[in-house]
N, C-alpha and C positions, 0 to 999 in steps of 0.2 A: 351465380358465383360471385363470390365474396372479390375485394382489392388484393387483403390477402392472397386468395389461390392465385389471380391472375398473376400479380405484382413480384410473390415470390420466385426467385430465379428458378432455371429448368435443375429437372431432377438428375442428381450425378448419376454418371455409369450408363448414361445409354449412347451404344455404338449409331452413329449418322452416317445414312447413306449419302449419296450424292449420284448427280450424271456422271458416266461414264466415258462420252464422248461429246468431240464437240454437236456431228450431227446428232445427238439424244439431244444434246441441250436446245437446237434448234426446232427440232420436232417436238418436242414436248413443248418447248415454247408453244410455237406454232397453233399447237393443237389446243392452248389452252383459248389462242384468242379466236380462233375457224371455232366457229357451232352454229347452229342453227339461224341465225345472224346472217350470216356470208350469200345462204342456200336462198332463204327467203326475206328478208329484212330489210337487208342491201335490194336487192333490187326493185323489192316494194317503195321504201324509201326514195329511191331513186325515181320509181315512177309517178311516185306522188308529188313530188318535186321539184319537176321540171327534165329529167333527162340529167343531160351531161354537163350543165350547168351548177347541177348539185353535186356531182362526181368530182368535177373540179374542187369547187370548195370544200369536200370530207377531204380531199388530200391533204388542203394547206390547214384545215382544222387539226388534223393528225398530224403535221409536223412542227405544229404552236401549243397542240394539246396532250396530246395520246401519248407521243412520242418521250419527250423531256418527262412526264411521269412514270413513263416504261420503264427507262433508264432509271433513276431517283428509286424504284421502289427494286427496283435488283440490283442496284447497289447495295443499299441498306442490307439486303437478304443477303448477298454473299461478304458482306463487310464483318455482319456477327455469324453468318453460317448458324441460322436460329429460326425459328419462327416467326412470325411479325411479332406478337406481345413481347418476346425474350429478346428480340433481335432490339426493337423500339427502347426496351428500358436499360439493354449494353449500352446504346447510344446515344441514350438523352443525357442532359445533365443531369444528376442524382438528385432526385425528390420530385421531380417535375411528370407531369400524368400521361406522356407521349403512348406509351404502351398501353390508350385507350384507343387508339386506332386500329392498335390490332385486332382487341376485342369487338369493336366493330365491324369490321372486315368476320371475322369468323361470325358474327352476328347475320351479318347483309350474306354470307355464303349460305346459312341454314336458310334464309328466307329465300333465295334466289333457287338454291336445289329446291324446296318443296314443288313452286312451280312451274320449274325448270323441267323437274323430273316428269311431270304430266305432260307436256309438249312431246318432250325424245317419249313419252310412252308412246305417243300419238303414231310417233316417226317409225316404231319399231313392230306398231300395229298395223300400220300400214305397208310395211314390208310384207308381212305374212298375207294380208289381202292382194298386192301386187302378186306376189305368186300363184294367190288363186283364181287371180285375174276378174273378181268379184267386183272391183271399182274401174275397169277400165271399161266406158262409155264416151260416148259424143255427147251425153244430155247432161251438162252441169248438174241441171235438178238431182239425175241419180246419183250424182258422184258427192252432192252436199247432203244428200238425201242420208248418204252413208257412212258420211265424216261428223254425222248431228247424230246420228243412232249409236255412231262409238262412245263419242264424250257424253250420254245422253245414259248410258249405264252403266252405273256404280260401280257393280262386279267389275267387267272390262274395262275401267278404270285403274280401278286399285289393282288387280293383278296384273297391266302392264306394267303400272306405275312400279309395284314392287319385285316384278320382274328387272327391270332397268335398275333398281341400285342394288338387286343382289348382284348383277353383273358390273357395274362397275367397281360394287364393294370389294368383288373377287379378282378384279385387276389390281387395286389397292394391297389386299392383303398379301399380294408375291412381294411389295416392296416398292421403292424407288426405282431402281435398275431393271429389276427382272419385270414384274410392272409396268407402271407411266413410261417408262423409256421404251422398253423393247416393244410397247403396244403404239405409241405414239410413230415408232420408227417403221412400221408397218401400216399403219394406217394414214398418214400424211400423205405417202405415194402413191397409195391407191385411190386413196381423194382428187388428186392432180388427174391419174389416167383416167378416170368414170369422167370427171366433168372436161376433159378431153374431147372423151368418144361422144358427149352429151354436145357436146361446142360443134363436133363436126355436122351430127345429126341437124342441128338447130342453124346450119350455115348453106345449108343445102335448100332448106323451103322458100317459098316463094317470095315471103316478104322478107328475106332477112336485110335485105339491106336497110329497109323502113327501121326496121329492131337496131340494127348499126348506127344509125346517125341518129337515133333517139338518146343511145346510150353514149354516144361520143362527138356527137359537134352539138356544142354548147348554146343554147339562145341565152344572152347572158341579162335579157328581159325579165326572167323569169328568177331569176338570183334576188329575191325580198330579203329582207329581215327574220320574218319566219325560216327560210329554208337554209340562213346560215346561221341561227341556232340549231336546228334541227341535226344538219352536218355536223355541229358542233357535238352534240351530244350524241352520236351515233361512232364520230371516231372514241370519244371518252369510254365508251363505254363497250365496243365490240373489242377492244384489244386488251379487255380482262385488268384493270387498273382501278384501284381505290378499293380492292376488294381483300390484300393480302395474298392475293394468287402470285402475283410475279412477283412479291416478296419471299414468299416461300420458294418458288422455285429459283429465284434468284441465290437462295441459301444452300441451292447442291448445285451451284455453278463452280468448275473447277475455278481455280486460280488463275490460270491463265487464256480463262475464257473473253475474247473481245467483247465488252457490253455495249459499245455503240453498235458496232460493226454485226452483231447478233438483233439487237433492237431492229434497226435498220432494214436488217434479211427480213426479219419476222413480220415486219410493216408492209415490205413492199409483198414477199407473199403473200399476204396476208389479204390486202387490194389487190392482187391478181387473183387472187380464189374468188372475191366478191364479184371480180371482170368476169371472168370464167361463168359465173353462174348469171350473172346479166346478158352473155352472151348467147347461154344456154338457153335463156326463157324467153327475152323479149320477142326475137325475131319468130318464133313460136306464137308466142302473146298475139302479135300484131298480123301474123296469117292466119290463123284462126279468129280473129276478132274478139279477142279479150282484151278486159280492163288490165291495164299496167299496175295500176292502184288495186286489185283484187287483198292485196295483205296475206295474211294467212293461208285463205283461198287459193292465192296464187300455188300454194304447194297440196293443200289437202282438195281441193275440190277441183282447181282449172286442170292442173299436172296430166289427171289424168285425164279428162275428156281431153286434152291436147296429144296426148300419145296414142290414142284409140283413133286417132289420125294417121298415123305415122307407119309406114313397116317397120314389123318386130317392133311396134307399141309396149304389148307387154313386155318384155327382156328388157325395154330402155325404161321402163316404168321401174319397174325393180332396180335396176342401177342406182335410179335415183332417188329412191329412199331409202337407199345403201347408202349412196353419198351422205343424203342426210344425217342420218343412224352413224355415221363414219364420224362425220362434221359433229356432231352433240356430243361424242363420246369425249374425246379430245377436250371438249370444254367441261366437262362433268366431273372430269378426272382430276381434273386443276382444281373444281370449285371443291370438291370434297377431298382435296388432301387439306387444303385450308383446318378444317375443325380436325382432322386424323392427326395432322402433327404436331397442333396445339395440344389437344386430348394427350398424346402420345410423350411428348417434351413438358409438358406444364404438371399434367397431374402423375407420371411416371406408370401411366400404362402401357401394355405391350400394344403395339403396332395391332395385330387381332383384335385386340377388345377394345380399341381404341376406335376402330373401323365398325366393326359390330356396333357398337353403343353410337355411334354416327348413323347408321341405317336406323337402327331401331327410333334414332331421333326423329329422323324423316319420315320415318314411315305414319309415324303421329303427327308429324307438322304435316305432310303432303298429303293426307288425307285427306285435310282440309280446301284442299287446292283440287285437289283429284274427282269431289263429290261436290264441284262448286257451281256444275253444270245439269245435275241431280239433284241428290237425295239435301244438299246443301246450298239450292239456288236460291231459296232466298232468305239464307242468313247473309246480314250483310254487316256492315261494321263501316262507320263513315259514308255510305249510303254506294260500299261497294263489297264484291263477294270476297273470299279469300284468296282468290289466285290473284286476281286486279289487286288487292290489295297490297300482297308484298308484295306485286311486281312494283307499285306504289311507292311504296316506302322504301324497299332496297331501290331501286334506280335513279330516284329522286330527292332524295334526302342521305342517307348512308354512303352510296356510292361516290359522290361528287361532293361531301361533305369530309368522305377519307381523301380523296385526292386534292384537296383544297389544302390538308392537313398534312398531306404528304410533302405535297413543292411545299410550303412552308417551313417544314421541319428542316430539310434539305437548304432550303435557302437561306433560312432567316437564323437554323440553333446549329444545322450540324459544321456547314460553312465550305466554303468553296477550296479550302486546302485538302479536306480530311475527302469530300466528295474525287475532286480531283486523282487523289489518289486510289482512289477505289475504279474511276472510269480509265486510268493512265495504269491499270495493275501494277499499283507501286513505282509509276516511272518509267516502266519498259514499254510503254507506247507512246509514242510522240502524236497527241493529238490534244495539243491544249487551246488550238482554236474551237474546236469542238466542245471541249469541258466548259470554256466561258460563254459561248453560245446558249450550250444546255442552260448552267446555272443563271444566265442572265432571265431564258426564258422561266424557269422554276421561279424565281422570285418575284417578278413582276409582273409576267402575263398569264401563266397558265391558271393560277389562283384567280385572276380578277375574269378567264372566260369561265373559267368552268364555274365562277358564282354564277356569273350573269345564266350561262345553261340550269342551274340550279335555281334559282330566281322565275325563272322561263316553265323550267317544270313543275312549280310551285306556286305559279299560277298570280306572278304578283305584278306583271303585267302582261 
């Protein structure tokens, strides 16, 4: 697509939803930065890292990085009440190319859903195996034996994979409110009780308390250089920022919605669902004698020789690739309203065709992602397949290249009056120690880490 389509303003006459409440707008927050991240990521991360030393530094990563562009990019969203491209070119100065960020954010969303969408397939395959209790073993070998025969064929590939965005496509097409909100408002608390009942289970076995001071007293020996880049790019990038998500949803934030005070909730929940699920696994991890560092594994192949341990293994097995499947949904929904209501707003399609022509897109880009461990393993491109790859290119260059783009704009063109008034809702909130804080971090520091995280993943030292 041409400057033209993108550049010219959105099409007259179409009625905008928005959240309906404040808790919608926190749970769809919520939901968009909780995905598969939280479940396994975080605690893989965490185990590769040293424990609770790397825990410590993703906080104060997130509250120098994550955070100040959370806020910065749902401002902007609820300031034009638009999509990133439309909302960016309300707000820059007239002539200037701002409203290329947006187009990249819905760019890095198609790349991130292709291979996004082959993972939650994974999650939601293994749901239907949990129930038939087909993976639940004590011999890792069976359990990877049967997580390598899933990704390993095409058919069962591609029909999770396009299984998973006709369902979310079908959450989408209800709308904003009846949709994203009312599915997010529902599945947010049911994520909280599963890794609940998953914390108790996992506090009861023998070693939990080895599991507990791994994940929370700190050797602060083990804090390199590496592991607070790594922190660094992990809070950047699980709370859904640089991509036009929390732009967009920041544009159905009511009026009188608190955006620190909303940021803030969503962070700290956000690091208690990661806790929650460190909680769940490690002490598990380390009484059965598994690797912390497993990655992946940790959830398709350890998960379940570790519940085939447990009373009522299976029941808790299933819980937790419910949670998963819960956890992905929530992030999936955020990333693909991105291209729905640009589609939707920019080229003046209806909401349905707008969603439609979004799957249909995927389903030809994720494809490529889907058949990467198959029928497509060794087409490679940069001497890697296509799921590595846009995870590649959207994580490491796009994503951190829009939020570099973001505090910038923020800082350096839109300016600390106009921002001000967008975090202060016109004045009616007294927190202008907060707004200079933000803004100081926007302009100065969060641009020059998230390069260096950028730089880090790019391999340039």
């Amino acid at each position: 697509m041409n400057e033209k389509t993108f550049a010219a303003g959105p099409k007259p006459g179409l009625a905008r939803a928005g959240f309906s409440s404040g808790f919608g707008v926190l749970a769809a927050t919520l939901g968009s930065a909780v995905g598969l991240g939280n479940i396994w990521k975080f605690p893989y991360l965490t185990g590769a890292n040293g424990g609770a030393g790397f825990l410590l530094v993703y906080v104060l990563a997130t509250l120098l990085v994550g955070l100040p562009v959370m806020m910065a990019e749902i401002s902007l969203g609820r300031a034009a009440k638009a999509n990133p491209i439309s909302a960016l070119q309300a707000l820059a100065p007239k002539g200037q190319p701002w409203w290329l960020i947006g187009v990249a954010g819905m760019l890095a969303a198609f790349l991130i859903l292709s291979f996004y969408s082959e993972v939650v397939a994974w999650v939601f395959a293994y749901v239907l195996k949990a129930l038939r209790g087909s993976i639940l073993s004590s011999d890792p070998q069976v359990t990877e034996a049967a997580f390598n025969a899933l990704i390993s064929d095409p058919l069962q590939s591609l029909l999770w994979q396009w299984g998973v965005l006709v369902f979310i496509g079908g959450i989408l097409l209800l709308g904003v409110t009846k949709g994203i909100e009312a599915m997010t408002k529902k599945l947010m608390p049911i994520l909280f009780l599963l890794l609940l009942l998953l914390c108790a289970v996992s506090l009861s076995l023998d070693k939990a308390a080895e599991g507990l001071a791994f994940l929370f007293q700190p050797d602060f020996s083990k804090i390199t250089a590496s592991v607070v880049l790594t922190a660094m790019g992990l809070a950047f990038f699980k709370l859904s920022i640089g991509m036009g998500t929390m732009m967009t949803y920041g544009s159905y934030f009511r009026d009188d919605q608190n955006i620190p005070l909303t940021t803030v909730r969503v962070m700290s929940a956000d690091l208690c669902i990661s806790m929650l699920a460190g909680i769940a696994i490690f002490p598990a991890v380390f009484t059965f004698g598994f690797a912390p560092t497993a990655g992946p594994a940790l959830v398709f192949i350890t998960i379940p020789a570790v519940f085939s341990q447990i009373p009522m293994g299976q029941g808790l097995m299933v819980a937790f690739f419910v949670l998963a499947a819960i956890a992905a949904t929530g992030a999936m929904l955020s990333l693909m309203e991105v291209p729905v209501v640009i589609l939707h707003e920019r080229l003046g399609l209806s909401r349905p065709k707008a969603t439609l022509l979004t799957i249909g897109l995927l389903v030809v880009l994720g494809a490529s992602c889907a058949l990467s461990n198959s029928a497509l393993a060794d087409f490679k491109l940069f001497g890697m397949n296509m799921f590595d790859l846009f995870d590649f290119v959207s994580s490491n260059i796009i994503l951190p290249a829009g939020g570099i783009f973001i505090a910038l704009f923020v800082g350096w063109v839109w300016g600390v009056d106009k921002f001000s008034r967008s975090l202060t809702n016109q004045g009616q909130l007294h927190n202008q120690k907060v707004v200079q804080a933000v803004f100081f971090l926007l302009r100065y520091v969060s641009p020059v880490l998230i390069l260096v995280v950028m730089l880090k993943g790019l391999k340039f030292f």
